[in-house]
FIKE-897872 format. One record per residue (C-alpha): x, y, z; residue in three letters. Coordinates in steps of 0.1 Angstrom, whole numbers, plus 2048, in hexadecimal, padded with zeros to 3 digits. Each point is the difference from the previous one (the first is absolute). Layout:
BEGIN
XYZALA...
//
This chain:
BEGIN
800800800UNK80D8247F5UNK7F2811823UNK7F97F5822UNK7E980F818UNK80B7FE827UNK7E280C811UNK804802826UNK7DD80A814UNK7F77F181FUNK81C7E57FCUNK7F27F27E1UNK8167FA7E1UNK7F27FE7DEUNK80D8007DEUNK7FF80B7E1UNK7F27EB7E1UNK7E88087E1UNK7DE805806UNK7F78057D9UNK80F7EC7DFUNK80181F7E8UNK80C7E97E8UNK7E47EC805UNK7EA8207FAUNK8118077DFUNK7FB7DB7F1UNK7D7806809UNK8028257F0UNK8107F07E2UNK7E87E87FFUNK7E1815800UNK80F8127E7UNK8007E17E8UNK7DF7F8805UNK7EF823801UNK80A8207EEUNK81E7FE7ECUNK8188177EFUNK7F98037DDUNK82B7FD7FBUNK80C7E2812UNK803800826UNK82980480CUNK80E7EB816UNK7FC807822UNK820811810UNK8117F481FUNK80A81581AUNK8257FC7F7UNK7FC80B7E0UNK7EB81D803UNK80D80C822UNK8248167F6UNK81B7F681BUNK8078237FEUNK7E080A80CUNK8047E881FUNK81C81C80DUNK7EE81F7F4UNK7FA81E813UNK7E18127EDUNK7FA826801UNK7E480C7EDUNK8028227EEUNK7E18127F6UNK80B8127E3UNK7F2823801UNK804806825UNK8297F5802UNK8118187F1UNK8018217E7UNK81D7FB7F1UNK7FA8107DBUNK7E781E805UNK7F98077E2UNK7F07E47F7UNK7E780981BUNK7D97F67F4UNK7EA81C7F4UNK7DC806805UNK7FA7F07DEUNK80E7DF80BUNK7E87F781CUNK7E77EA807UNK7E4819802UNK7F08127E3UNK8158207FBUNK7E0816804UNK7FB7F5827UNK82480580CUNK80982B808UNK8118137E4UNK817807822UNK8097DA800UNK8297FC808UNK8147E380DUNK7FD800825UNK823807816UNK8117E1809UNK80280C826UNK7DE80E807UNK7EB7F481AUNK7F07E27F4UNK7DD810808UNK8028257F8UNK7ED8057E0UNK8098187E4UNK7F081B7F2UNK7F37E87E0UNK7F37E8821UNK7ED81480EUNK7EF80B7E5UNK7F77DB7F7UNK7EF7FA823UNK80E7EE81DUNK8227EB804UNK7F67E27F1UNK7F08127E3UNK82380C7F4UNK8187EE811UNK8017E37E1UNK8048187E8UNK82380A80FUNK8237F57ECUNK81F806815UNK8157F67E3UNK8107DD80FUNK8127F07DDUNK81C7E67F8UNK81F81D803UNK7F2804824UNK8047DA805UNK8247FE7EAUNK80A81B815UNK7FC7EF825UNK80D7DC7F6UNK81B80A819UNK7ED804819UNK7EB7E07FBUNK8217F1802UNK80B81081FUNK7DE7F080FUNK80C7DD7F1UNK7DC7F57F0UNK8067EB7E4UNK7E28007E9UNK7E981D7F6UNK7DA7FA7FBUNK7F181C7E7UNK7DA80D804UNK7F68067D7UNK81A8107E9UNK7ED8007E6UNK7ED8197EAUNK7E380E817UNK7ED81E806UNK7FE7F7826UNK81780581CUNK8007DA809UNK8027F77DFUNK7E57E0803UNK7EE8117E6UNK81A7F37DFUNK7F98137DEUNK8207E67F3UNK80F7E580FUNK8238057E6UNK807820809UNK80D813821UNK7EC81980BUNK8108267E9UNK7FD815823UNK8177E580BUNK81C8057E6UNK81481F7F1UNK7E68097E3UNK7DE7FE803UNK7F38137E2UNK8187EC7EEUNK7F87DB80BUNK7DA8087FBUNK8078097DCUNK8127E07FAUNK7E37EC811UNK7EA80E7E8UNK8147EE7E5UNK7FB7DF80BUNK7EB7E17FAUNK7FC7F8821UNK7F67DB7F9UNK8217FD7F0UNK81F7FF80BUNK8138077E5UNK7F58247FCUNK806808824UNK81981C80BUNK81980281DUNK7F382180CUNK818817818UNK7EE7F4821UNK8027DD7F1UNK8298007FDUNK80281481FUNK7ED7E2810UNK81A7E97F5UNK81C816807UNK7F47FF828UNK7FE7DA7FBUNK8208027F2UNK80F810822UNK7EB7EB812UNK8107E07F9UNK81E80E800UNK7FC809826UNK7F47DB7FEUNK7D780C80CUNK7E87E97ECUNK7E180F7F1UNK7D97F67FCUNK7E88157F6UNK7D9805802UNK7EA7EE7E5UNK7DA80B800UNK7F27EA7E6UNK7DB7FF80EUNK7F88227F7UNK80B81F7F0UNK7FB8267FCUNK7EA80B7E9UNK8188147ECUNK8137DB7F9UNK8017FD7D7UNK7E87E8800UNK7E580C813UNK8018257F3UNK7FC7EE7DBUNK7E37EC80FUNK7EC82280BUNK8048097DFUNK7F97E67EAUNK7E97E9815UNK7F67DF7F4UNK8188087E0UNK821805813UNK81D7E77FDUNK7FB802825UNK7DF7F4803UNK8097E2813UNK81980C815UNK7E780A81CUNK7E27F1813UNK7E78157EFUNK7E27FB809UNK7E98177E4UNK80E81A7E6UNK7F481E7F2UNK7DF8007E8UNK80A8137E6UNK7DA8027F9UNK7FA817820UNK81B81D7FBUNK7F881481EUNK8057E2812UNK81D7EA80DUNK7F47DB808UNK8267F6804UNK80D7F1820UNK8197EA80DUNK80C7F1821UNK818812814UNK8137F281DUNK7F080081DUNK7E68117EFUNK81B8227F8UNK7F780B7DFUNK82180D7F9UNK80F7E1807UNK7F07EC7E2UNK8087D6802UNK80E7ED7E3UNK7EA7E77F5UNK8097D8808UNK7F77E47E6UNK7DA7F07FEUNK80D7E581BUNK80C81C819UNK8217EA801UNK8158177ECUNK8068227F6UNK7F580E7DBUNK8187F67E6UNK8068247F6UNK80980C822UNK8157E380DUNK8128037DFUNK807823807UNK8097FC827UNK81B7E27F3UNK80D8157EAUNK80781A816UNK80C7EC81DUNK81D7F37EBUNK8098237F7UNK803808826UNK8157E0804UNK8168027DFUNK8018217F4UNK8177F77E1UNK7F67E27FCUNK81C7EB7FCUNK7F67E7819UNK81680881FUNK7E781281BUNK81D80E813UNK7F88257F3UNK7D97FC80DUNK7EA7FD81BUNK8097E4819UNK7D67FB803UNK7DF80E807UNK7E680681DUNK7DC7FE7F2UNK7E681580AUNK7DF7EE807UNK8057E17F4UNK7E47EE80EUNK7ED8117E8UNK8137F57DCUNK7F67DD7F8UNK81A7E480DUNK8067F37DCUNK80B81F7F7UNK81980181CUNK80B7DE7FAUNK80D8097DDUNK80C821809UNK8177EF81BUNK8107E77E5UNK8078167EDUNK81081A819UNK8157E180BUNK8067FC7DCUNK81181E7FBUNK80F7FE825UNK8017E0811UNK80B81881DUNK7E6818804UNK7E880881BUNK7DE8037FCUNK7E9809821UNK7DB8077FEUNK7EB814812UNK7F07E8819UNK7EF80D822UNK7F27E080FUNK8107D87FFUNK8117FE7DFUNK8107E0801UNK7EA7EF7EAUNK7FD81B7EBUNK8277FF7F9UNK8037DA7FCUNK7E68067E6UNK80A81E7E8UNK824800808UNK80C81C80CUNK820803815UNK7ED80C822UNK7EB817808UNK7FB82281AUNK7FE7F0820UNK7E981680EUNK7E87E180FUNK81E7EC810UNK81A81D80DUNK7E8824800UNK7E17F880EUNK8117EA820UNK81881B802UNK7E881B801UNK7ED7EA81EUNK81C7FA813UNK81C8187FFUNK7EE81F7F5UNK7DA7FB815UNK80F7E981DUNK7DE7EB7F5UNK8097E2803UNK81A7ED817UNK8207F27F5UNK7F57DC7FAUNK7E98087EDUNK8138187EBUNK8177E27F9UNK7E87E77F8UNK7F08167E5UNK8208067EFUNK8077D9805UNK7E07F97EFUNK8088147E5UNK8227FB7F4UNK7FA7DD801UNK7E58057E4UNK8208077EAUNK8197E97F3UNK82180D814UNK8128117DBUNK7E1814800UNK7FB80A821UNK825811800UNK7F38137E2UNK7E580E80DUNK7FD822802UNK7FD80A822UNK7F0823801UNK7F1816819UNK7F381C7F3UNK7FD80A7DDUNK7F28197E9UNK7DC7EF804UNK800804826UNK80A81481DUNK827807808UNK80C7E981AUNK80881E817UNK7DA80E7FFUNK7F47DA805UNK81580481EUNK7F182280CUNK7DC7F17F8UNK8047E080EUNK7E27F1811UNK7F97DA810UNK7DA7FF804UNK7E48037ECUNK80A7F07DAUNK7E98067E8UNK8187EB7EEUNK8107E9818UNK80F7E77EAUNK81281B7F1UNK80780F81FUNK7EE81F7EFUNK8208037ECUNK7FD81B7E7UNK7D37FE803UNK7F88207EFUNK7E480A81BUNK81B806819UNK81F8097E9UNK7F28187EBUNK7FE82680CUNK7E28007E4UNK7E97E5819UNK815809820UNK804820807UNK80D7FD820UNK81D7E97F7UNK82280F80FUNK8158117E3UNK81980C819UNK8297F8801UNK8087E0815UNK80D808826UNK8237EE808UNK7EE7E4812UNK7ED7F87E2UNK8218007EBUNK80F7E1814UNK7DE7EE7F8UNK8058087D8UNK82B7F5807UNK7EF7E2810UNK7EA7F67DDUNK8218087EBUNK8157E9817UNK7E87DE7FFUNK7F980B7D8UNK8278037FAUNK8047DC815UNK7E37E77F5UNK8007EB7E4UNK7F58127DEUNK80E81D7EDUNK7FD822814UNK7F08207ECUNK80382680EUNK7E98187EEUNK81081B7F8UNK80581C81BUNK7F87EA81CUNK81F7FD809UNK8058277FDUNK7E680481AUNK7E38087EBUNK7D97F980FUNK7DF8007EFUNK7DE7F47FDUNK7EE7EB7E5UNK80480D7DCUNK80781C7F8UNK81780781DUNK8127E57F9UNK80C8097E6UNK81182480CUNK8208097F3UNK8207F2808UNK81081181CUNK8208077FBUNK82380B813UNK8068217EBUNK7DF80B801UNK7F2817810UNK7D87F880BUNK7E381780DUNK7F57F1822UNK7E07EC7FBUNK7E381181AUNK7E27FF7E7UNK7E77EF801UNK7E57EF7E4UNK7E6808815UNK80A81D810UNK8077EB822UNK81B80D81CUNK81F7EA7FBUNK82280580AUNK81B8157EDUNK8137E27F6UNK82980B7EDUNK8027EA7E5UNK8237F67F7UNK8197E27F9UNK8017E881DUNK8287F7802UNK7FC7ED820UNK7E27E87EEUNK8127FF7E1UNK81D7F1813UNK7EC7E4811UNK7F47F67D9UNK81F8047F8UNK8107EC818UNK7E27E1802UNK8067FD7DAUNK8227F9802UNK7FC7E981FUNK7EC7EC7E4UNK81C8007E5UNK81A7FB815UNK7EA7DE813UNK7F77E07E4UNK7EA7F781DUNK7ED8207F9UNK7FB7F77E2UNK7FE7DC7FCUNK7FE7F4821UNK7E57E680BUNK7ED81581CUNK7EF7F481FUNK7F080D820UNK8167F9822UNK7EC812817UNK7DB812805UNK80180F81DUNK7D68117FDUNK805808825UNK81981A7F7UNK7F88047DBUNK8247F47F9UNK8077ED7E0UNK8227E77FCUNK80A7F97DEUNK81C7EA7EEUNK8118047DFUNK8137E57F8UNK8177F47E0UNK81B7EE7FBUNK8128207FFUNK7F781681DUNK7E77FC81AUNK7EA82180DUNK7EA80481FUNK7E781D800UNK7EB80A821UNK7E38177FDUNK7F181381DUNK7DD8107F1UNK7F6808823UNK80482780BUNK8147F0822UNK8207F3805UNK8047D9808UNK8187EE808UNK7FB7DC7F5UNK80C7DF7FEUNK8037EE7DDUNK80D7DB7FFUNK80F7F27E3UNK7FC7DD7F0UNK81A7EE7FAUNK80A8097DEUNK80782680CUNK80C7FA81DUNK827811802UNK80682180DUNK7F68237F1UNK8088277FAUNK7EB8167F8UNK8008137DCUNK7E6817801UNK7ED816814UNK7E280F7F2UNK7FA81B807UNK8278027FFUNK803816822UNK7EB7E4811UNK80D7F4820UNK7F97DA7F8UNK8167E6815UNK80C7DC7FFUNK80B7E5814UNK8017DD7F7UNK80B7DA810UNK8047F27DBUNK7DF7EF800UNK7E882180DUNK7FE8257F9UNK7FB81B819UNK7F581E7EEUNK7F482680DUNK7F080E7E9UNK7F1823803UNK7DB8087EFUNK8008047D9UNK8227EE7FCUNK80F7E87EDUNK81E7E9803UNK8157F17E4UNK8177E280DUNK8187EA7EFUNK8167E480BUNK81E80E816UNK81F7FD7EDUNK
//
């Protein structure tokens, strides 16, 4: 067995051993498949989890950029009132850019004028492109992640970019020229290939590629292939020419236009999630299977992402691709799309967007792993941000859920906290609550009625206090530790807070910046006058946990098991063990010192030192006979031990 689980509560000892046969699973899905709906192309073979899981992405540590809110690196390629999402005709005359360092909830003159904070604030560009993100590879170095995670690059009027109008071109605001690139767009035949253009944000993409690998930081970027904007080539062409457009089958239409009632328009078409201006592509009559013309089109385009001359060595493209929604694209699509990623790259990662158990779901379409929000977020979020739910049971949730996973795949897992879909892990932290889930399976992880200042006006938008700062060093410590690959959203680790969307996605704060202190208010509410600045004291302790990973191969690929549970002192004992190095992590999530007692099995019995205090000024102690620890450990702390040498 890969892990073991040493369990110690009221002087029982269990262990570990697999409570589900995902491989099993995968035989049953494949079987359904043959005798229901079938792929109109032949079905691939299924993957196995050694071939589809990268060994690189076992060591990864992720950090996700969100493109427009990183860094202005190129100003003038700033958007312009004429490139957003809104009709031109509902946005000021007096529309600008907004300041990088303004506080996040003052409105603009332009704002105001359009109503209340939430009626403008979508509308803003801050001007975040790919110079900004060439420019600060050093410092992604100096924090020691090892793989970037893009939101959408692509061409979009939108400031998240989920609303595509290509899927072959980077987005012009992005690059040096946009005037330029959208003239050579216009050129193109954008169902084939061979007419399409390497625009200027296109080769500046591959230049920052280009100094990525060289800095040796893997790649993935953010497919959307359920939906599009309605400005995407195909969908602009079917408004116009209806039932007639090439494009007619590109979308799940559901009536067009009767050209017989002219002051009329009958057409309609299914959005996602009912959002018009999120039109769905259309899936074959069996709903196993995208349209041809579509799938053709999104094939196409991932191989120019992966091989962008072509000449069969992927080394000069993305290392992979994290997919937005895909639940919601049919799971033979995914299945082809997969072989042929791994055709072009045997070594790529591909990671969908999966909130809830996705083990099956992975055995059955192939991708590499998924965002582990279900087994690493949501008992996270119960345990060591709300203090919901004692120790134990922290330990047997994760148990029961990285057991689900074949042990290549669990260490590839992408083990977020927060993202730019929820809360920042430092405002989970200032709002954290242990009664009352509306959502309690969840552990009301990122439940819109609570998160979002829209349904919650009372929800605390204020900085975290220094006490709350050792819980969030506490969640970065058992992230950077347990077994799965680690991801920081950008400006976490800077110190940056904020609610549900859209104040998650602020603007990166930065050391040579200069920011307004943040004391308004959506709502007009008292609040404190919170300075907003780079946090060099946090930025250290990510800094420091991520190299503690690199520099441990039990970090990494270490089999992990529970040693102690201590729910009387909400104390949590951990092992790390490899052939390499072995690591011993306690965890105090109560607000108290303890001192505590933690007896070792056999196979980790020798004496110890400790590594690590988190937070690092933390007056944690240790004695030990060889086959016992004795640890004081004050509240909020962490301890990282390794064998005395």
């Amino acid at each position: 067995m890969s892990e073991f689980y040493f369990f110690l509560v009221d002087n029982r000892k269990r262990t570990e051993s697999s409570v589900f046969s995902v491989t099993a699973l995968g035989v049953l899905f494949g079987l359904l498949s043959l005798m229901g709906c079938q792929s109109t192309s032949e079905k691939p073979p299924s993957i196995a989890p050694a071939d589809r899981t990268p060994d690189w992405a076992q060591d990864a540590v992720w950090y996700q950029i969100f493109p427009e809110r990183f860094r202005n690196g190129d100003p003038s390629n700033d958007p312009t009132r004429q490139t957003l999402q809104r009709p031109i005709a509902d946005v000021p005359a007096s529309w600008r850019p907004t300041r990088w360092t303004r506080d996040w909830y003052e409105q603009a003159d332009w704002e105001q004028q359009m109503g209340g904070f939430y009626d403008g604030v979508y509308d803003r560009r801050y001007g975040g492109d790919l110079q900004g993100v060439i420019d600060r590879l050093p410092y992604l170095d100096s924090l020691g992640v090892t793989a970037l995670y893009f939101n959408p690059v692509f061409s979009a009027r939108s400031l998240h970019k989920y609303d595509g109008s290509s899927y072959h071109h980077i987005d012009p605001n992005f690059g040096p020229d946009p005037d330029g690139d959208r003239q050579l767009i216009a050129r193109e035949d954008p169902t084939d290939p061979s007419t399409w253009h390497t625009t200027a944000a296109d080769s500046l993409f591959f230049v920052l590629l280009e100094n990525a690998h060289a800095r040796d930081l893997r790649v993935i970027i953010d497919g959307v292939f359920n939906h599009t904007g309605r400005d995407f080539f195909a969908f602009e062409d079917l408004v116009e020419n209806q039932a007639e457009s090439r494009y007619a089958d590109w979308y799940a239409v559901n009536s067009f236009d009767d050209p017989a009632t002219p002051d009329t328009s009958e057409f309609d078409y299914t959005g996602w999630w009912g959002v018009k201006s999120l039109p769905e592509f259309a899936t074959n009559e069996a709903s196993t299977n995208l349209q041809a013309g579509p799938k053709q089109y999104i094939l196409d385009a991932t191989k120019k992402w992966m091989d962008p001359d072509g000449d069969g060595d992927p080394s000069d493209g993305v290392d992979g691709w994290r997919l937005d929604v895909a639940e919601e694209v049919p799971v033979g699509f995914w299945q082809e799309w997969n072989a042929h990623v791994r055709e072009i790259n045997p070594e790529a990662y591909t990671v969908p967007e999966v909130w809830e158990d996705a083990s099956g779901y992975l055995e059955e379409t192939g991708f590499s792993a998924t965002m582990n929000y279900h087994g690493f977020a949501f008992p996270l979020k119960g345990f060591l941000v709300d203090h919901a739910i004692e120790p134990s049971r922290f330990a047997e949730l994760l148990r029961e859920r990285r057991a689900a996973h074949p042990p290549r795949v669990r260490r590839g897992l992408q083990n977020l906290i927060g993202s730019h879909d929820t809360p920042r892990l430092a405002t989970m932290v200032v709002n954290r609550a242990d009664t009352g889930y509306a959502q309690p399976e969840r552990f009301d992880y990122d439940n819109g009625a609570i998160v979002d200042l829209r349904k919650n006006p009372d929800y605390k938008v204020r900085a975290p206090t220094a006490e709350e700062r050792r819980l969030q060093r506490l969640a970065v410590l058992f992230q950077m530790t347990y077994v799965g690959a680690p991801m920081v959203y950008h400006g976490d680790e800077a110190g940056m807070w904020g609610a549900d969307d859209p104040d998650d996605r602020k603007p990166m704060v930065w050391p040579d910046k200069d920011y307004d202190v943040e004391d308004d208010h959506p709502y007009g509410h008292d609040r404190p006058a919170d300075p907003v600045a780079f946090n060099e004291d946090l930025f250290a302790t990510y800094r420091d946990l991520i190299s503690l990973r690199r520099e441990h191969e039990a970090l990494r690929r270490g089999s992990f098991g529970v040693v102690q549970a201590d729910d009387a002192r909400d104390m949590l004992t951990y092992a790390r063990t490899h052939p390499a190095d072995t690591v011993l992590v306690t965890l105090n999530r109560s607000d108290a010192a303890h001192s505590v007692r933690v007896s070792l099995p056999d196979s980790l019995r020798r004496p110890y030192e400790i590594l690590r205090n988190v937070p690092k000024n933390a007056a944690a102690r240790l004695q030990q006979n060889g086959t016992v620890l004795l640890l004081e450990v004050p509240g909020h702390t962490g301890v990282v031990m390794r064998p005395d040498r």
